[in-house]
C-alpha positions as CSV (number, residue, x, y, z in Angstrom):
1,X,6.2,35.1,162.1
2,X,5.0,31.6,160.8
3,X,7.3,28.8,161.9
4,X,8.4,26.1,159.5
5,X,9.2,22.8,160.6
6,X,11.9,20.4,159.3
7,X,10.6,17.2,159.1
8,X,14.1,16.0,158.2
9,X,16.8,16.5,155.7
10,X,16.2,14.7,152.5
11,X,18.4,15.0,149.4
12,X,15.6,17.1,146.1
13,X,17.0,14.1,143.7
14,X,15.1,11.8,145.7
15,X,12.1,13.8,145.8
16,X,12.4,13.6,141.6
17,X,12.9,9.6,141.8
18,X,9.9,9.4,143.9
19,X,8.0,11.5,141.5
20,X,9.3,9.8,138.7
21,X,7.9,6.5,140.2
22,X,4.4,7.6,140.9
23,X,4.4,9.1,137.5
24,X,5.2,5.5,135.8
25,X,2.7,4.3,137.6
26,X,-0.7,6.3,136.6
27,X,0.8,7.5,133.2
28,X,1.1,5.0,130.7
29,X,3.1,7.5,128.1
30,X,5.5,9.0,130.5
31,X,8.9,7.3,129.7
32,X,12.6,7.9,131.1
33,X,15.7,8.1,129.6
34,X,19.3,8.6,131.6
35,X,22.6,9.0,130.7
36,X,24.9,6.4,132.6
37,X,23.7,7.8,136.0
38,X,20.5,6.0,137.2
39,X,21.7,5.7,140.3
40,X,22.4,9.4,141.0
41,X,19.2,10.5,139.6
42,X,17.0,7.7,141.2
43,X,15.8,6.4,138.4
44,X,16.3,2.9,139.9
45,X,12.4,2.5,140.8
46,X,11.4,3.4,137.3
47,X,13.4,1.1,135.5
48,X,12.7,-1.7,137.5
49,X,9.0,-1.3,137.3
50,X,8.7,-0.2,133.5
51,X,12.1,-1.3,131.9
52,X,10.0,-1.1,128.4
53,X,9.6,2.5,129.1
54,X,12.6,3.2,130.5
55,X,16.6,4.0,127.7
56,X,19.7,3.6,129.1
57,X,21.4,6.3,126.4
58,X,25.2,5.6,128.1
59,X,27.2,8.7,128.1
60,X,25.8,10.2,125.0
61,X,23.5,13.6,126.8
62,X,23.5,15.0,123.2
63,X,21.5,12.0,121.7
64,X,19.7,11.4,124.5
65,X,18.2,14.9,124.1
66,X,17.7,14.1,120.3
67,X,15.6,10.7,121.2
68,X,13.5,12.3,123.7
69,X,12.4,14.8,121.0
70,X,11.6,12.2,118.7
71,X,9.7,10.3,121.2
72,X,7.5,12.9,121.8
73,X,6.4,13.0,118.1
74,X,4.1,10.0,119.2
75,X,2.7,10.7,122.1
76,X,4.7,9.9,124.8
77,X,5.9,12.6,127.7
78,X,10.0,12.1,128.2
79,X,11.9,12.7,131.1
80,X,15.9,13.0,130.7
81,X,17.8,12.7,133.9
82,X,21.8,13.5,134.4
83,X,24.0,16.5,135.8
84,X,22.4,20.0,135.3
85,X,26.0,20.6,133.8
86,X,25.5,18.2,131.0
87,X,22.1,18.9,130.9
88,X,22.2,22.3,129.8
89,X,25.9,23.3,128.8
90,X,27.0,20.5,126.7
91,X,23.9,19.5,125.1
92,X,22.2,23.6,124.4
93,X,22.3,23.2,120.7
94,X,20.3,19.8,120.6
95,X,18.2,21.5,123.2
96,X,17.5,24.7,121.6
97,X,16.9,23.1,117.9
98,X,15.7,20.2,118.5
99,X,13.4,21.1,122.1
100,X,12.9,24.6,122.0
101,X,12.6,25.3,118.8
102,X,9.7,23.0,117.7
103,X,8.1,22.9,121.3
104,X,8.7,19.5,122.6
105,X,6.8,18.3,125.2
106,X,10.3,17.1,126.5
107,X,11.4,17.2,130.6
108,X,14.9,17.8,131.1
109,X,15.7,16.8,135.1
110,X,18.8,18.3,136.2
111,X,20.6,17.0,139.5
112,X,23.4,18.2,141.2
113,X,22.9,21.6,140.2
114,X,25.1,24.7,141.4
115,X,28.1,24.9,144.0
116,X,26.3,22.0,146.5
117,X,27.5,19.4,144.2
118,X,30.6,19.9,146.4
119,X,33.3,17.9,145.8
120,X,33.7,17.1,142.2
121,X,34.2,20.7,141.7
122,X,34.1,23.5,139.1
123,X,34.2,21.7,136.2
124,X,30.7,19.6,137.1
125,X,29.6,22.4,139.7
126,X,27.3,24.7,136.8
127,X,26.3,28.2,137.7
128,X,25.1,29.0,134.7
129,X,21.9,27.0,133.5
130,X,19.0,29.0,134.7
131,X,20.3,31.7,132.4
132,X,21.2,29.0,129.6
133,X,17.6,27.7,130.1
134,X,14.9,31.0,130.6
135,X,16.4,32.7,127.6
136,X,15.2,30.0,125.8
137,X,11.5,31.3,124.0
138,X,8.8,28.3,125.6
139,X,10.9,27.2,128.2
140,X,9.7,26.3,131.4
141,X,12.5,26.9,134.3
142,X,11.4,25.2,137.8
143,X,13.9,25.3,140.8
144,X,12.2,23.7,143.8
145,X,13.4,23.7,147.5
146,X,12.9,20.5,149.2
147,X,12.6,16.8,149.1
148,X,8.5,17.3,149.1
149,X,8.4,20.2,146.6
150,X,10.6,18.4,143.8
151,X,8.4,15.3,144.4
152,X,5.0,17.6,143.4
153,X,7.3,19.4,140.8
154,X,8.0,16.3,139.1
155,X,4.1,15.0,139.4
156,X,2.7,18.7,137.9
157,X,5.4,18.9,134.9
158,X,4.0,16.0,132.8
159,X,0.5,18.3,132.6
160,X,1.9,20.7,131.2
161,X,2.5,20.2,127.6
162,X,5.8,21.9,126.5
163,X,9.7,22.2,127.5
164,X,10.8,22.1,131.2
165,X,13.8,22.2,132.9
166,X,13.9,20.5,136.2
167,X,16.5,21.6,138.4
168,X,17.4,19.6,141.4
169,X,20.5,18.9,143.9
170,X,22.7,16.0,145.4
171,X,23.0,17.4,149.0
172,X,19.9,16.7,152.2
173,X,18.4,19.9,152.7
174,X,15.8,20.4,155.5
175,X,11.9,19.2,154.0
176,X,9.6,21.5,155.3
177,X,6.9,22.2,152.3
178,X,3.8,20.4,152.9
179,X,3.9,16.8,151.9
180,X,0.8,17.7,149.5
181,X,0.8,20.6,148.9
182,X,0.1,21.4,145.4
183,X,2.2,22.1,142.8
184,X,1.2,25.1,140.8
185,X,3.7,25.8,137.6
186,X,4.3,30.1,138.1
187,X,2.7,30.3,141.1
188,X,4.7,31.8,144.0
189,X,4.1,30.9,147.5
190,X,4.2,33.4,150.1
191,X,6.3,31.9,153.2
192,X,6.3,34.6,155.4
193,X,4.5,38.3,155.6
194,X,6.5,41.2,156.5
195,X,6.7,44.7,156.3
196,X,10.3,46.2,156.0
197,X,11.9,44.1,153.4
198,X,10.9,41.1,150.2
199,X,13.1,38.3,150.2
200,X,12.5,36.0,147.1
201,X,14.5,32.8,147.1
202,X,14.6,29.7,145.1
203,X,15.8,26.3,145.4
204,X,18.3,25.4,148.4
205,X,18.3,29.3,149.7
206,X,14.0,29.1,150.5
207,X,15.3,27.3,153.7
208,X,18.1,30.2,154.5
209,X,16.0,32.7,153.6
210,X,13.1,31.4,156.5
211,X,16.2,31.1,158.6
212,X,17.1,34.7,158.3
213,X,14.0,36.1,158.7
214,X,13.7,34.5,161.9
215,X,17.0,36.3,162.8
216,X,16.1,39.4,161.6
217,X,12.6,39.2,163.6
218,X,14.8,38.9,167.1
219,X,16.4,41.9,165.6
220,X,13.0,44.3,165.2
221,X,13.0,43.5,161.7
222,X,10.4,42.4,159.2
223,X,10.9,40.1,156.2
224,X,8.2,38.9,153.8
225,X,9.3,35.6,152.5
226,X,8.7,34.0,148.7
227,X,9.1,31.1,147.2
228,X,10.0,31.6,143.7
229,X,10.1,27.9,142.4
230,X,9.1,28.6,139.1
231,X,11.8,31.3,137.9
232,X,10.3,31.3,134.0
233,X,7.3,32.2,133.6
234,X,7.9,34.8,136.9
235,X,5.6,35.3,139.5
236,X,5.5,39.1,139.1
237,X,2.3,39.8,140.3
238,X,3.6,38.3,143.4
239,X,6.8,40.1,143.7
240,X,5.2,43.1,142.7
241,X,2.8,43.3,145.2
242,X,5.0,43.0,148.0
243,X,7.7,45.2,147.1
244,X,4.3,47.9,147.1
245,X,4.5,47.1,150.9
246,X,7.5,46.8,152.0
247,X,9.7,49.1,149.2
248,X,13.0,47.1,148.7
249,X,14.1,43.2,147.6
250,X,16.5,40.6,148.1
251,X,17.2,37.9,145.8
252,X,18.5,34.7,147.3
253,X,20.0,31.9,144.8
254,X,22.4,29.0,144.4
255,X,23.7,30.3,140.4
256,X,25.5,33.2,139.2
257,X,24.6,36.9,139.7
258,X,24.3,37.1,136.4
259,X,21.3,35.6,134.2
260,X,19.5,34.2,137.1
261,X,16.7,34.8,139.6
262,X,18.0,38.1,140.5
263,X,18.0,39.7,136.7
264,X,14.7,38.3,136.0
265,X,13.4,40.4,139.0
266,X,15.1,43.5,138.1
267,X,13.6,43.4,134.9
268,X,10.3,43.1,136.5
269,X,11.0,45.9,138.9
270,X,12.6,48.3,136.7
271,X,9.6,48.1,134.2
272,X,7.0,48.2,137.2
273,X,8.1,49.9,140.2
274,X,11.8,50.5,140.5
275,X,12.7,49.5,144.5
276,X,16.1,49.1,145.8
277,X,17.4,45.2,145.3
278,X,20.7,43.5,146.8
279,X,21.1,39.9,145.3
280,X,22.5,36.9,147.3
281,X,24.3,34.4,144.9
282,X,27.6,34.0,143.3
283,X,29.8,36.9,142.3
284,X,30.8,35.9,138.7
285,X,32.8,33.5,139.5
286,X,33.4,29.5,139.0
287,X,33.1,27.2,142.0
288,X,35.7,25.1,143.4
289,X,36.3,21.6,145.3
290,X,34.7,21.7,149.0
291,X,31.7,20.4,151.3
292,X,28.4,21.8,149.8
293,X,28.5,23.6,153.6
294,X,32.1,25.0,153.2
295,X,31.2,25.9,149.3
296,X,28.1,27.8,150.3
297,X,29.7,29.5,153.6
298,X,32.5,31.1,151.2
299,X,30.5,32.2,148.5
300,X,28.0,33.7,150.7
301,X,24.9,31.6,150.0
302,X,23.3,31.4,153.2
303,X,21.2,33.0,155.9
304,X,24.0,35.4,157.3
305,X,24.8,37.0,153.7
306,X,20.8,36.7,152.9
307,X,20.7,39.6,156.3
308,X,23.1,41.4,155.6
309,X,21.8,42.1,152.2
310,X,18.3,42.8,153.7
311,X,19.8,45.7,155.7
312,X,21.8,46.9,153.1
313,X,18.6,47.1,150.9
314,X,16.4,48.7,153.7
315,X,19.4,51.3,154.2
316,X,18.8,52.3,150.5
317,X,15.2,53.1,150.9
């Protein structure tokens, strides 16, 4: 099995404001709007270096969504940073008719995403906005891992001329991707080969999901590991072919069972090659106030539910 190295925990927000940064800095028409929370998005470089390309909007997501789709009508490449949950939830109309809907080259970057945003609880903690986001028709749904991968996510969205959603996270996570490493929009990366069972995991659970294969290795079993960082479009070739090989699946995410990674994959199993599948994410459910650690230890989001779901699956085969 490959071993992965963390180079040290790094917070995926910070890997966007250093994106963000070099972006301002070779692309004249990228510009950057924020919603009162420059600070928790680290938009703090940006604004100091290109103020004339850089809106404070206040707390107002729903215009800041509608300016960032006019801007775009001349030319230049926006980037909206707040909270995924006012990101998707409370602006989806102004998203979906003013974005969507007429293909906006618009880039909606989401932090403090999912159950990790700890503390300030259910009411800011959103499960939800992967689904919210992929059913969208053009819509680009990236979800990377670490500090490094965010960084190259950021870079590689403002080539790609169209709707994104950029979905980052508040806590440090371990960095272990390759500082650069390129960033390919749909492309999965293959972690880890193995023989017995696929796990496919995005965003915070890529690290648990190494971690458990490593465990399961000690216990005679093995785990193919991918990276799916780009959950819309879907990596199926990918998934397919290593569900071929090793005939059952585990879906690893920080969102709700429902409408995430783990539907998307079902649909792309059940139209290909139907193969037992146990998902690893929340059970319906909203979050509550804790520790992103506590939070993801009681919702099972980590390395321990990630094997036993991998030996459920393989017992189904």
């Amino acid at each position: 099995m490959k071993k992965y190295t963390n180079t040290g925990n790094k917070d995926t927000r910070s890997g966007f404001g250093a994106g963000l940064t070099e972006l301002g800095q070779k692309n004249e028409n990228v510009v950057a709007l924020c919603a009162d929370l420059i600070g928790s998005l680290k938009m703090d470089d940006f604004k100091k270096n290109h103020p004339e390309r850089f809106f404070q909007v206040g707390i107002a997501e729903a215009n800041m969504m509608g300016i960032a789709a006019g801007l775009t009508i001349g030319g230049k490449i926006p980037f909206t940073g707040t909270f995924a949950n006012f990101s998707t939830g409370r602006v989806y109309d102004q998203i979906r008719q003013s974005i969507a809907y007429s293909d906006k080259n618009v880039k909606i970057c989401a932090s403090h995403a999912g159950l990790t945003l700890g503390e300030d609880g259910a009411t800011h903690q959103i499960l939800e906005d992967i689904g919210l986001m992929k059913m969208l028709p053009g819509m680009v749904v990236i979800n990377p891992c670490d500090y490094n991968q965010t960084k190259a996510a950021t870079i590689a969205i403002a080539d790609h001329h169209g709707p994104v959603y950029l979905r980052f996270g508040r806590p440090s996570v371990a960095n272990f991707t390759p500082e650069n490493e390129p960033f390919v929009i749909g492309k999965a990366i293959l972690l880890n080969e193995g023989s017995d069972v696929t796990i496919v995991a995005t965003g915070h659970l890529v690290w648990e999901a190494l971690i458990a294969a490593e465990k399961l290795e000690e216990q005679g079993i093995s785990a193919e590991v991918i990276n799916i960082h780009t959950i819309k479009p879907l990596d199926e070739e990918a998934i397919l072919k290593s569900v071929a090989k090793t005939g059952c699946i585990v879906t690893a995410e920080e969102h709700n069972v429902l409408g995430g990674l783990g539907e998307s994959v079902s649909r792309t199993l059940v139209l290909n090659n139907p193969a037992p599948q146990e998902f690893v994410a929340v059970n319906d459910s909203f979050g509550e106030s804790g520790t992103p650690a506590q939070l993801m230890e009681k919702y099972g989001l980590n390395a321990d539910a990630i094997i036993k779901a991998a030996k459920k699956a393989i017992n189904r085969k």
